[in-house]
N, C-alpha and C positions, 0 to 999 in steps of 0.2 A: 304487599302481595299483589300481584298482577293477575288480571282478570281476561279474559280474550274473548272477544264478542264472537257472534256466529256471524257468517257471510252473508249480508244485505243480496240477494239475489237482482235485483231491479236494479242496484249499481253496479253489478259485475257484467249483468249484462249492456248497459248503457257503456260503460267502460269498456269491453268487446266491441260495441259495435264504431264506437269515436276510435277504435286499432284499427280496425278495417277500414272506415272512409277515412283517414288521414297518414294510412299506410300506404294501402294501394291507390288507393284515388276514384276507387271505382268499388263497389259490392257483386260483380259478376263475376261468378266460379269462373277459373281457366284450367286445363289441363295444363299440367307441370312441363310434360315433353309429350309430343306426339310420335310412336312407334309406327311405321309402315307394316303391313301384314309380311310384305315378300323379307323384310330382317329378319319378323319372327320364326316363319318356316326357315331360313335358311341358316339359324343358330342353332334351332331343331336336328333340321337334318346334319349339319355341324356338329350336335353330339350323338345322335345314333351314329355315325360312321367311325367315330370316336371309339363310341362303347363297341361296336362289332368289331375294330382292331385289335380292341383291349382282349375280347372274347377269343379271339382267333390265335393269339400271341400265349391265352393262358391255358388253350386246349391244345398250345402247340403244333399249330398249323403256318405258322409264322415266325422266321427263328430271328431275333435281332442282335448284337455283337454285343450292343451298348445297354 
C-alpha cells in the first residue's frame, strides 16, 4: 500500500523561489505588456460606434442589402 506525505511547505517554497532566480534571472515583478491609454479609449469608442450601428440597423433606421 502506498502512503502519500503532506507537502513540506519550507521546500515548496524554497523550490519556488530557485524557479524564479534561475528562470528569470532576476526577482523584480515586470508587466507582461504595456497598453497605452489612447488604444484603450479608442477600442472603446471602436465599440460603442459598433453597438450604435448594430442599434440603428435593429430599430431600422439603417437598411443594409447584405
Amino acid at each position: 500500500m502506498r502512503e502519500e506525505l503532506s507537502a513540506n511547505e519550507d521546500i515548496i517554497f524554497t523550490q519556488q523561489i530557485d524557479k524564479v532566480v534561475q528562470g528569470r534571472g532576476s526577482t523584480v515583478n515586470k508587466p507582461r505588456q504595456l497598453v497605452s491609454a489612447g488604444g484603450v479609449i479608442f477600442w472603446h469608442l471602436l465599440a460603442l460606434v459598433a453597438l450604435n450601428l448594430w442599434l440603428l440597423r435593429l430599430l431600422g433606421y439603417i437598411s443594409l442589402s447584405w
